[in-house]
C-alpha positions in Angstrom: 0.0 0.0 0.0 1.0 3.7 -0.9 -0.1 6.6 0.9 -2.1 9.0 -1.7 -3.1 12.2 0.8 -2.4 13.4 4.7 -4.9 15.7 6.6 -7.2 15.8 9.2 -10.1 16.9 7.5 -12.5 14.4 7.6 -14.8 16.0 4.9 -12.1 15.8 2.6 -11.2 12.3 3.2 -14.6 11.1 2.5 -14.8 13.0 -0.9 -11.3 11.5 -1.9 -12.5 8.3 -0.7 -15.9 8.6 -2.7 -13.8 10.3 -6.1 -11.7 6.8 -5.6 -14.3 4.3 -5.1 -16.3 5.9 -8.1 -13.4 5.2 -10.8 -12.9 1.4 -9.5 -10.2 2.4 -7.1 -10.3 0.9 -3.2 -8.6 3.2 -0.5 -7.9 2.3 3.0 -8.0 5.2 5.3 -5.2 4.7 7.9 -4.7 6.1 11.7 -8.8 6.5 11.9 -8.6 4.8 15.4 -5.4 6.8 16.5 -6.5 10.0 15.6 -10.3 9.3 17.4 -8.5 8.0 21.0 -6.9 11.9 20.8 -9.3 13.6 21.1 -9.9 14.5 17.4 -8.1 17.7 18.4 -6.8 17.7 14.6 -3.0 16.4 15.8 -3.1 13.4 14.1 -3.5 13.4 10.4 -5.3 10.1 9.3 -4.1 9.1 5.6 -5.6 7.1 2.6 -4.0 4.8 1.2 -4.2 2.7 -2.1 -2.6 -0.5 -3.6 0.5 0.7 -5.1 -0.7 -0.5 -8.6 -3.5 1.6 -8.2 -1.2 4.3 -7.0 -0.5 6.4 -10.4 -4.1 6.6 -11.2 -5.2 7.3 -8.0 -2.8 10.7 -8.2 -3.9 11.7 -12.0 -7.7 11.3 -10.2 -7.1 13.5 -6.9 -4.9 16.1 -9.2 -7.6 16.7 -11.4 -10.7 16.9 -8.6 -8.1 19.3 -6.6 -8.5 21.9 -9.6 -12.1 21.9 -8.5 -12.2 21.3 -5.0 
């Protein structure tokens, strides 16, 4: 697995998650639990991953919905 994006903003997450899952493309979101036991203060950045032959795609996919985001 590859990590594809870092932040602790769960709205976003869920979009990039939904974008992914759209084009055929499974991500795993890591560091869910972890950042949940802290308090979900924000300090711990959870990050989505994806198979690393899926990687390449994944990045074209996320680049192009960031223009738009």
């Amino acid at each position: 697995m590859r990590e594809l994006v870092r932040s602790n903003d769960p709205v976003r997450l869920s979009f990039l998650t939904a974008l992914l899952a759209e084009s055929g493309i499974e991500a795993v979101m890591m560091d869910l639990h972890a950042s949940v036991a802290e308090g979900s203060i924000g300090a711990l950045e959870r990050r989505l991953m994806v198979l690393e032959e899926d990687y390449e795609r994944a990045r074209r996919l996320l680049m192009e919905a960031e223009e738009h985001w």
